[in-house]
C-alpha positions as CSV (number, residue, x, y, z in Angstrom):
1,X,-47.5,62.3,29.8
2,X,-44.9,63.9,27.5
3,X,-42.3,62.1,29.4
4,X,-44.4,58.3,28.9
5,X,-44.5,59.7,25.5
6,X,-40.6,60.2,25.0
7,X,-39.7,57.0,26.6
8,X,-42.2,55.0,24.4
9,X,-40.3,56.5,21.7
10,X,-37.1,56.5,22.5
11,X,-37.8,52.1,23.4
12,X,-39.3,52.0,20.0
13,X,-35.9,53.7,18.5
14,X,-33.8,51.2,20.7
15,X,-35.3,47.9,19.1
16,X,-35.8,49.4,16.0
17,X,-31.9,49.7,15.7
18,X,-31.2,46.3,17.1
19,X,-33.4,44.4,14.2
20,X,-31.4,47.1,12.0
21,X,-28.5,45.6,13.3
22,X,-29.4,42.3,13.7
23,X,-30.8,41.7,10.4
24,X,-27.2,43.5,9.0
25,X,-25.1,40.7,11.1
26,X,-27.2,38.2,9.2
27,X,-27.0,39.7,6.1
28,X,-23.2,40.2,5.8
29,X,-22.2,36.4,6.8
30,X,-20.5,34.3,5.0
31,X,-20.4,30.9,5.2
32,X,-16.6,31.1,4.4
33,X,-16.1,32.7,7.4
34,X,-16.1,29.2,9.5
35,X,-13.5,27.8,7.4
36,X,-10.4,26.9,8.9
37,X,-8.6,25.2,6.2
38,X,-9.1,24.6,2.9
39,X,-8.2,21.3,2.1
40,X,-9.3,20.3,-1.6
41,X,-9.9,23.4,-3.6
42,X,-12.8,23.7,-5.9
43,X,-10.6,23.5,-8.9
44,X,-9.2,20.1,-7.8
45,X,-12.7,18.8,-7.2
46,X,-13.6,19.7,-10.6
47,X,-10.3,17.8,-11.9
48,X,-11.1,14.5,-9.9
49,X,-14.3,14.4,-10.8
50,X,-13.8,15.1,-14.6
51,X,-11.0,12.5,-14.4
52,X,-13.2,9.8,-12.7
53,X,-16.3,10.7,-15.5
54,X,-14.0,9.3,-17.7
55,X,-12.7,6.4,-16.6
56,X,-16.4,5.3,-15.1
57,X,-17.8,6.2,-18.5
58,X,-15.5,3.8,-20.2
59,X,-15.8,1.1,-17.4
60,X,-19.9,1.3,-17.8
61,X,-19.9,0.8,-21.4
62,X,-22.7,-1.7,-22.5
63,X,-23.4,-2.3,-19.3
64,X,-26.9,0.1,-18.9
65,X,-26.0,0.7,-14.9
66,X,-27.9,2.0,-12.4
67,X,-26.1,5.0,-10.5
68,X,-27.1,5.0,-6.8
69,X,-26.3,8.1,-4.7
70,X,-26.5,7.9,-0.8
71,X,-28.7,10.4,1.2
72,X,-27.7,12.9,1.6
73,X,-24.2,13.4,1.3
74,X,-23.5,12.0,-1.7
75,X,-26.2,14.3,-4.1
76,X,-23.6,16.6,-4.8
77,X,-20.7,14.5,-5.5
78,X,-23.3,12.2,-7.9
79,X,-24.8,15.0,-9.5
80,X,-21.5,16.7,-11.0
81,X,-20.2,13.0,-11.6
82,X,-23.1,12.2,-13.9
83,X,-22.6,15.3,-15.5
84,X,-19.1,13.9,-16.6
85,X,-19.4,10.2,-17.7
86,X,-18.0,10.4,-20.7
87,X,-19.1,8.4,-22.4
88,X,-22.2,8.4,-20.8
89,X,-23.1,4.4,-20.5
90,X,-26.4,4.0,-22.7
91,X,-29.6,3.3,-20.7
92,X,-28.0,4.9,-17.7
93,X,-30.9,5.5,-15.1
94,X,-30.7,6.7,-11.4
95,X,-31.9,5.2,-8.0
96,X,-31.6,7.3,-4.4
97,X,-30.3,5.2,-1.6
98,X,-30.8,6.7,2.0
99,X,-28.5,5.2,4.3
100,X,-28.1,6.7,7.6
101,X,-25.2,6.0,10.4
102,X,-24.9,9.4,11.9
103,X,-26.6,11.5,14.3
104,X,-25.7,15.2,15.1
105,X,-22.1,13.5,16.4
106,X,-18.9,13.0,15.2
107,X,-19.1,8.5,15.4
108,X,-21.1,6.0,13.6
109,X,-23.7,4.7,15.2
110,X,-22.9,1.4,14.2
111,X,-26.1,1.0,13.2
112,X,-27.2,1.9,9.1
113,X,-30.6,2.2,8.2
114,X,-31.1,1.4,4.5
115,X,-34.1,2.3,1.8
116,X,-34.0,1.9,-1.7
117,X,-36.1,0.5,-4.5
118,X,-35.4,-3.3,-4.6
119,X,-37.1,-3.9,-7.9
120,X,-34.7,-1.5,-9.6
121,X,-31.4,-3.1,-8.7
122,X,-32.7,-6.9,-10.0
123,X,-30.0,-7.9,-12.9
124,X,-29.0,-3.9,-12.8
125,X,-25.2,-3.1,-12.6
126,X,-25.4,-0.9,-9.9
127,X,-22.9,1.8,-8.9
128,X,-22.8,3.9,-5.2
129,X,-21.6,6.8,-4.9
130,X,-21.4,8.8,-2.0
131,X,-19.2,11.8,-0.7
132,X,-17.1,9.9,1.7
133,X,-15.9,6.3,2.8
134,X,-14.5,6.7,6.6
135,X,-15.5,3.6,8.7
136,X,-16.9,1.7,5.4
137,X,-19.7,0.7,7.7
138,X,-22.3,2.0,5.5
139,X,-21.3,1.4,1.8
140,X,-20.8,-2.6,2.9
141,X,-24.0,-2.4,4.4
142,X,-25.6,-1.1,1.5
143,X,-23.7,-3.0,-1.0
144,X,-24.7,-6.5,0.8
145,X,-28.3,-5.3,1.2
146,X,-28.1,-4.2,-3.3
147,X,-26.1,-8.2,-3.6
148,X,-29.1,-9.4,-2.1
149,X,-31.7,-7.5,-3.4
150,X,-30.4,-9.2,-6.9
151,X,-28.3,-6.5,-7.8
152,X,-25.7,-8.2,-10.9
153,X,-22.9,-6.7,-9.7
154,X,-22.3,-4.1,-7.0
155,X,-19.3,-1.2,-6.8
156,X,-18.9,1.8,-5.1
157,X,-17.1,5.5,-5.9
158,X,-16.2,8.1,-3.5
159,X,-15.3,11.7,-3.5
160,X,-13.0,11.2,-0.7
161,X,-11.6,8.1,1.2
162,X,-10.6,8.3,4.7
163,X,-8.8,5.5,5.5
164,X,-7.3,6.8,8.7
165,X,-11.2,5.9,10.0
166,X,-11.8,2.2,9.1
167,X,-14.0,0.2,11.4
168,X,-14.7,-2.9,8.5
169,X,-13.0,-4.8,6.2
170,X,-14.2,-2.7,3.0
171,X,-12.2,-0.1,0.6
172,X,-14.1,1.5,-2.6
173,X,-13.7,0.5,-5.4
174,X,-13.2,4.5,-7.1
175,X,-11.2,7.4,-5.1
176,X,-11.0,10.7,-6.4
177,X,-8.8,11.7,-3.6
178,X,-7.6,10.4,0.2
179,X,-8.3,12.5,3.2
180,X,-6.4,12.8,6.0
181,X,-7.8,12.3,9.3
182,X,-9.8,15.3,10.0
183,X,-14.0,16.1,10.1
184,X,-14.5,17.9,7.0
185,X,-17.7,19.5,5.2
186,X,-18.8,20.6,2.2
187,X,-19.0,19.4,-1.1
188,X,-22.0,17.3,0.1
189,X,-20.4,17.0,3.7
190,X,-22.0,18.2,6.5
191,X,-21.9,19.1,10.8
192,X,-25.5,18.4,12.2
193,X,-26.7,19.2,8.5
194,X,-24.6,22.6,8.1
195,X,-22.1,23.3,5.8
196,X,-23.1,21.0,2.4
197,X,-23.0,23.8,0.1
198,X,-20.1,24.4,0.1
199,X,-18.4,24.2,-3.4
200,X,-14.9,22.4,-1.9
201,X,-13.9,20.4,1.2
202,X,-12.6,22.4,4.0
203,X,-11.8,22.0,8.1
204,X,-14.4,23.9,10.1
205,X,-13.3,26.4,12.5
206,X,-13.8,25.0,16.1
207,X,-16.3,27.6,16.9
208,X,-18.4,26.5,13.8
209,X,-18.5,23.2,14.5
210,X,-19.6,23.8,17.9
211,X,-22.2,25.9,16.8
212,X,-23.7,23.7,14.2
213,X,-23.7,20.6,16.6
214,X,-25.6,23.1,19.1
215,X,-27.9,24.9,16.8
């Protein structure tokens, strides 16, 4: 009995320390960790972003348009870019487009699926913005389905512009910055949904990204 007794015990220590440690190796990560490279630092976002607030906020002017972020990656490039129109265009409102192309992969599908709120975009100047142009496949898709919707006029701004990955015959009309040819996250940017948070654009570690497309 006292022996059943011990060993009860002494299992009950043994899992006990594993959660202790388990719940320490979660504790001490760091989404950093997975970075490979850092390729625009957050100090450079900030100056691209500032620098395009201006310019956009002089090119809206009288105007009243209608800023459209794409779902999802583009909320965090929008949000900090509203933030810096300066001048902020008067009646200035905000519309969500969700536009999806990719699954858990690294391609287009070639296929975009596109929601938005027609009635908004009638007569409305209408700007996209979204965190990066690669193939082009889905801001021409959304642009055509905003021309046709009745939008007056129809551009497009981008955090980053990958041009390496064109599939169509469409270039944004506002760069902050070109990328080279490589799968990067954060700043909006994601693997399999992972890695948005981040607060600049970096190259995942292999490991990561393998992990993320697995999880």
């Amino acid at each position: 009995m006292a022996q059943a007794s011990a060993q009860v015990a002494a299992d009950v220590t043994q899992n006990s320390e594993q959660s202790t440690a388990a719940a320490a190796a979660a504790a001490t990560y760091s989404i950093h960790d997975d970075v490979g490279e850092v390729l625009f630092s957050k100090q450079q976002m900030a100056e691209k972003v500032a620098e395009m607030g201006k310019l956009l906020g002089i090119t809206y002017q009288g105007k009243a348009p209608v800023l459209m972020p794409i779902l999802k990656g583009g909320f965090i490039f929008a949000a900090d870019l509203i933030r810096a129109l300066d001048p902020c265009p008067e009646d200035l409102v905000v519309e969500f487009v969700s536009a999806r192309s990719y699954g858990a992969g690294f391609e287009t599908s070639g296929t975009v699926q596109v929601s938005f709120d027609a009635e908004a975009v009638k007569g409305r100047h209408c700007l996209m913005v979204d965190d990066l142009c690669d193939s082009g496949l889905t801001l021409m898709t959304v642009r055509d389905q905003l021309l046709a919707a009745g939008a007056a006029s129809v551009a497009s701004v981008v955090l980053l512009d990958k041009r390496a990955r064109r599939k169509v015959s469409y270039d944004p009309d506002f760069v902050c910055l070109d990328c080279p040819n490589h799968w990067v996250a954060g700043m909006g940017m994601d693997t399999n949904q992972r890695f948005r948070s981040m607060d600049y654009v970096a190259v995942l570690k292999p490991k990561a990204i393998q992990r993320a497309l697995h999880a």
